[in-house]
C-alpha positions as CSV (number, residue, x, y, z in Angstrom):
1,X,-27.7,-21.9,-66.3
2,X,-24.8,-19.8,-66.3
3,X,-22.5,-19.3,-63.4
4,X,-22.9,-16.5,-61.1
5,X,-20.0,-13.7,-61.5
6,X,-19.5,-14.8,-57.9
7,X,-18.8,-18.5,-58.6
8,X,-16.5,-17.7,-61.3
9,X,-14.6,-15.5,-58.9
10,X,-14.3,-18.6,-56.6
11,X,-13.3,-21.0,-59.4
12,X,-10.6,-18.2,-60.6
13,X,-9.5,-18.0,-56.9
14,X,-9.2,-22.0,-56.6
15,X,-7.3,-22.5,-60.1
16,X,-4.8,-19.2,-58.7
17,X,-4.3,-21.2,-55.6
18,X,-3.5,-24.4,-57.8
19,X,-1.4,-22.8,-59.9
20,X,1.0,-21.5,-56.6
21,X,0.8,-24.4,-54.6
22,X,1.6,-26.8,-58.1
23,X,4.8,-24.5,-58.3
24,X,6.1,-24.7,-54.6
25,X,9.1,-27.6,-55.3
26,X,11.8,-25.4,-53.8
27,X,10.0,-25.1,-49.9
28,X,10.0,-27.5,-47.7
29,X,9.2,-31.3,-48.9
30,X,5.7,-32.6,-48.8
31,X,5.5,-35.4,-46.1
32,X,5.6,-39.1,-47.2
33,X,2.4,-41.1,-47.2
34,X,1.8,-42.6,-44.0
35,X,5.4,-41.3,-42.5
36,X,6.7,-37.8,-41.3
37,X,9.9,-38.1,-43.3
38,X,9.4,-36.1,-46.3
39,X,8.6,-37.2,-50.2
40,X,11.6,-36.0,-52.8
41,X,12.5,-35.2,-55.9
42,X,14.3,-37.1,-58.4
43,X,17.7,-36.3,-58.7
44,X,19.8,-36.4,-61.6
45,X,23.1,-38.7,-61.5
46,X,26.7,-37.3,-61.2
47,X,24.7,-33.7,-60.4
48,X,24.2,-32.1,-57.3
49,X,20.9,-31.0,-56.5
50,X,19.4,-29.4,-53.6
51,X,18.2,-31.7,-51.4
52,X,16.6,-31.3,-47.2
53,X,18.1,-34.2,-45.4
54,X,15.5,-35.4,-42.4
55,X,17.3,-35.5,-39.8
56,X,15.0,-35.9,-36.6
57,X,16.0,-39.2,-35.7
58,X,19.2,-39.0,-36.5
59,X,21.3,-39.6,-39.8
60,X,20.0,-43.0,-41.3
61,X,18.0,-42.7,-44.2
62,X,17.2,-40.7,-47.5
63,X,14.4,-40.7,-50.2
64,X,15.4,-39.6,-53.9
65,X,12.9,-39.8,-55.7
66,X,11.0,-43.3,-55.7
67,X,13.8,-45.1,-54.2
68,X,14.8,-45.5,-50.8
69,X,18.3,-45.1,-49.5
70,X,20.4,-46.2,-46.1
71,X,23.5,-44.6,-44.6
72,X,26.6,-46.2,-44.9
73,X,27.1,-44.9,-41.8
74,X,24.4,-43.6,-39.6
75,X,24.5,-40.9,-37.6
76,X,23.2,-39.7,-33.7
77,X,23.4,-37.9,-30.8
78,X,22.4,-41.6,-29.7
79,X,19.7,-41.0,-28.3
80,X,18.1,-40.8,-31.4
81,X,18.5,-37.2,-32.7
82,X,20.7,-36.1,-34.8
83,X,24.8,-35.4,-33.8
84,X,25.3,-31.6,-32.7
85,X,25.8,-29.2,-35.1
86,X,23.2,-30.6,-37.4
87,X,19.7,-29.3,-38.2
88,X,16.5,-30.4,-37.0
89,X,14.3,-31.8,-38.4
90,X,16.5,-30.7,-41.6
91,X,19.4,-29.8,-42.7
92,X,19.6,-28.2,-46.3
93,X,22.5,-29.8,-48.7
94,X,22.8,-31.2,-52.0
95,X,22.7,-34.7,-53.0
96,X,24.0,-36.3,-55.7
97,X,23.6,-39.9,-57.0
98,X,26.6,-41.9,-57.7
99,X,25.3,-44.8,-60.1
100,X,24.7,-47.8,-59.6
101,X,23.0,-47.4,-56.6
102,X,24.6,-44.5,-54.0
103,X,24.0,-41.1,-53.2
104,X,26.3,-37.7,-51.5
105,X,25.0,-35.7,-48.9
106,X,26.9,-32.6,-48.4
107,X,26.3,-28.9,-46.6
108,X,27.8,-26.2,-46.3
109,X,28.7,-26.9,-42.5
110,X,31.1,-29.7,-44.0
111,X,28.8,-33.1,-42.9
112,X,29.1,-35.5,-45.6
113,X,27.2,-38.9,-45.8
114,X,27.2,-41.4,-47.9
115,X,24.1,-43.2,-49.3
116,X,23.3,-46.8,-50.4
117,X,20.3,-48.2,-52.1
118,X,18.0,-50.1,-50.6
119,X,16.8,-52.4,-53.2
120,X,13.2,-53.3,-53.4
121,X,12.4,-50.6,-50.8
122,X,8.9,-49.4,-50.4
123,X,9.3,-47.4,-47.4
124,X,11.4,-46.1,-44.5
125,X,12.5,-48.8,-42.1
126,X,12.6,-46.7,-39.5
127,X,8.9,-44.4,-39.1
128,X,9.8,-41.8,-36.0
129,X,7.8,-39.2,-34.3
């Protein structure tokens, strides 16, 4: 049987909406499974890419890529937001690996954090709401 003129519009319709939604890395970053801190990128060493720092419970940890990364020095409002003058639940920077096993978090409002792997990590230690 072949398919309806109707049904091939819906199949072209659902392969269009694919296509967009495949080709959407530069918004927002899709949430991690299980957590509301978001999934990255990979990011190449000694390069700066753009990267969305979460920031919603403060300054603590990063995901680049597959690997999970802690602040060398974490950062709040203590209360368990993020300091003033920071986004949130983002703020928009670049990161940049340092090998072995650190990362760079800068803006353009000055912040800078440092960024240590967490060997072995699978996860966030910290899940907020």
């Amino acid at each position: 049987m072949q398919p309806s003129q109707r049904q091939w519009g819906g199949l072209l319709m659902a392969g269009g909406v694919a296509v967009v939604l495949a080709g959407c890395g530069s918004g927002p970053a899709p949430l991690a499974a299980g957590s509301s801190r978001p999934a990255t990128t990979a990011v190449a060493a000694g390069s700066p890419r753009s990267y969305q720092l979460y920031t919603h419970c403060g300054i603590d940890e990063a995901r680049i890529g597959s690997r999970y990364y802690e602040a060398v020095h974490p950062l709040s409002d203590g209360q368990g937001n993020p300091p003033a003058g920071w986004g949130n639940p983002y703020q928009q920077g670049t990161m940049t690996l340092r090998p072995p096993a650190a990362a760079v978090f800068r803006d353009d409002a000055g912040h800078q954090v440092q960024f240590r792997l967490r060997p072995g990590a699978t996860a966030f230690k910290h899940v907020c709401s």
